[in-house]
C-alpha positions as CSV (number, residue, x, y, z in Angstrom):
1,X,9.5,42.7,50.6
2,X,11.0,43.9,53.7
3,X,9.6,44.4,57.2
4,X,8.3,47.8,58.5
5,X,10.6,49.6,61.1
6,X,9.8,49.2,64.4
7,X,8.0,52.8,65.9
8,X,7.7,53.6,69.3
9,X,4.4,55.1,70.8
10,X,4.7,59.0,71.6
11,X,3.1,59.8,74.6
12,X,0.3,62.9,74.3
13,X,2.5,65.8,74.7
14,X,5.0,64.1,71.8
15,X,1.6,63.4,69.7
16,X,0.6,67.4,70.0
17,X,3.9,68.4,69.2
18,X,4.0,66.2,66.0
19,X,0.6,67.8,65.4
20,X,2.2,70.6,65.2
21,X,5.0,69.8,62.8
22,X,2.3,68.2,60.1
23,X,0.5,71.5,60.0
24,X,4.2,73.0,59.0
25,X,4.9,74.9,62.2
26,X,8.8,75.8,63.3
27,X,10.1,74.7,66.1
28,X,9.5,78.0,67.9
29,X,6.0,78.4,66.9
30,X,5.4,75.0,68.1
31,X,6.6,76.1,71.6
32,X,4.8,79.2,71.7
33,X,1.3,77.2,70.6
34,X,2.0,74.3,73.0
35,X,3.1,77.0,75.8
36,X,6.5,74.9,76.2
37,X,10.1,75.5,76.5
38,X,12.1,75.9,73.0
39,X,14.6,73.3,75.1
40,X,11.6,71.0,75.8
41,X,10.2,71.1,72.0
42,X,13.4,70.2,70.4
43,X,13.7,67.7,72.8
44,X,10.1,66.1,71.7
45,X,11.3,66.5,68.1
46,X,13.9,64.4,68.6
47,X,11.9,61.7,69.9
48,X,9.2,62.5,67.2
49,X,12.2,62.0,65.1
50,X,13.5,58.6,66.5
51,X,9.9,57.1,66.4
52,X,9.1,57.4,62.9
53,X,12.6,56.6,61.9
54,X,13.2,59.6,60.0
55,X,17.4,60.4,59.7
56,X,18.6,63.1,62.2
57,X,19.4,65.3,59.0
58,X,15.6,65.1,58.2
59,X,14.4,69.5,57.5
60,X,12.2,70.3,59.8
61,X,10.7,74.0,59.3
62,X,13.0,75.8,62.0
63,X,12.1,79.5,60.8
64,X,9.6,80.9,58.9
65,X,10.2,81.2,55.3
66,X,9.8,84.5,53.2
């Protein structure tokens, strides 16, 4: 058996974004509903990212698909 990774707390704004990203929104959409920055989102999904130990090459929804 081996021993869970070790997460880090997100602080509420990280939280909301995350929301976000489990109801399938892109990265734009999330900064348009959480009325912040594109810069500023990406930047949360990183550490959303780094918390839960997900790899850097983990697809996130960055556009709409059709």
């Amino acid at each position: 058996m081996t021993a869970p990774l070790p997460t880090t707390p997100l602080t509420p704004a990280e939280r909301r974004v995350a929301q976000h990203v489990v109801l399938g929104l892109s990265a734009r959409e999330i900064a348009a509903a959480t009325q912040l920055s594109p810069n500023t989102t990406h930047s949360y999904l990183r550490v959303v990212r780094g918390s839960c130990a997900a790899p850097n090459a983990a697809p996130w929804r960055s556009s709409p698909t059709a």
